[in-house]
C-alpha positions as CSV (number, residue, x, y, z in Angstrom):
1,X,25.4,54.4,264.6
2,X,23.4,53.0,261.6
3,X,22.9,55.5,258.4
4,X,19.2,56.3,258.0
5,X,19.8,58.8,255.1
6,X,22.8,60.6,253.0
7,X,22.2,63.3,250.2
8,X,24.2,66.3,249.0
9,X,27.1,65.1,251.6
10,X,24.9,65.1,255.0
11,X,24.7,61.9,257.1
12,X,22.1,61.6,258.9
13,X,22.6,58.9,261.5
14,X,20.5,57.2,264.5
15,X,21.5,55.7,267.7
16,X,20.0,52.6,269.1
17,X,18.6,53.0,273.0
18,X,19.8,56.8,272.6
19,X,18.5,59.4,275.5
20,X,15.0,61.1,274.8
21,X,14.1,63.5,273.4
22,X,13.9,61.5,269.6
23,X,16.8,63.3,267.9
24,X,18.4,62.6,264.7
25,X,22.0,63.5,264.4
26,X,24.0,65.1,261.3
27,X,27.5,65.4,259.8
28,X,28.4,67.7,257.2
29,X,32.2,68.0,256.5
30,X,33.7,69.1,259.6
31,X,30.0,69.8,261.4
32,X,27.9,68.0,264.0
33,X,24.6,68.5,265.1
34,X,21.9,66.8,266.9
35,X,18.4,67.7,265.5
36,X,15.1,66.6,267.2
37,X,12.6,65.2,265.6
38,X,9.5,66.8,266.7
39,X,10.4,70.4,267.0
40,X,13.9,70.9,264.6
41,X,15.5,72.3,267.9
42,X,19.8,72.0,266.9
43,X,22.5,71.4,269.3
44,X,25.9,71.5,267.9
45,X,27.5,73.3,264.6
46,X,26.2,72.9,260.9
47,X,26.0,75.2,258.2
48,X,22.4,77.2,258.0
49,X,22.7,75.7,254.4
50,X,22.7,72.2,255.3
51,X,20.2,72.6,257.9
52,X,17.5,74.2,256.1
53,X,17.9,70.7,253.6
54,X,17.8,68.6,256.6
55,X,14.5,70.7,257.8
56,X,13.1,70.4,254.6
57,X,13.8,66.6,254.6
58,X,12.8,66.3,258.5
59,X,9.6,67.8,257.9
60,X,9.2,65.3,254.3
61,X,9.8,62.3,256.9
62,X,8.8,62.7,260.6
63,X,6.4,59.8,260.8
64,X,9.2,57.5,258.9
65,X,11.9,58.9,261.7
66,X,9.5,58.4,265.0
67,X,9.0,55.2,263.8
68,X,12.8,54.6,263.3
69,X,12.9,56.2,266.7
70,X,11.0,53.4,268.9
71,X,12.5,50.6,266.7
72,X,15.8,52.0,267.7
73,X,14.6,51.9,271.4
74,X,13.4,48.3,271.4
75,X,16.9,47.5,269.6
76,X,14.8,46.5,266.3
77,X,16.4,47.0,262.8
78,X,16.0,50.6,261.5
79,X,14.8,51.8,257.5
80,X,16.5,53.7,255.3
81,X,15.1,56.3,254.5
82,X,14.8,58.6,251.3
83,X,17.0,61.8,250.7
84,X,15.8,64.7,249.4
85,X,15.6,64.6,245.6
């Protein structure tokens, strides 16, 4: 699962050719979650701390992720992307 973004010890991490809906998912210590794209919806455990930074930084870069999303669908290289400062 390729690393699309790190910061203040969250992973945030893609599949490639991954189910719909476009989801993102998350590790923090001992917690995983899968967060969608498009409405923030969680499944799975994480700290309300760590998922109000990965809101913040979902909502920074949603265009960047749906476009991560399709490349990851066509099996095409993913970007990085950002953290949060």
């Amino acid at each position: 699962m390729p690393t699309l973004s790190s910061f203040y010890g969250i992973k945030i991490t893609m599949n490639y050719n991954d189910h719909n809906p476009p989801h993102i998912h998350a590790e923090y210590q001992d917690y995983e979650a899968i967060i969608m794209i498009q409405t923030g919806e969680v499944c799975g455990q994480i700290s309300k701390r760590e998922l109000n930074l990965i809101w913040q930084w979902l909502d920074l870069h949603q265009s960047e992720l749906l476009e991560n999303w399709e490349n990851a669908r066509q099996r095409k290289p993913l970007s990085k992307i950002a953290p949060l400062p």
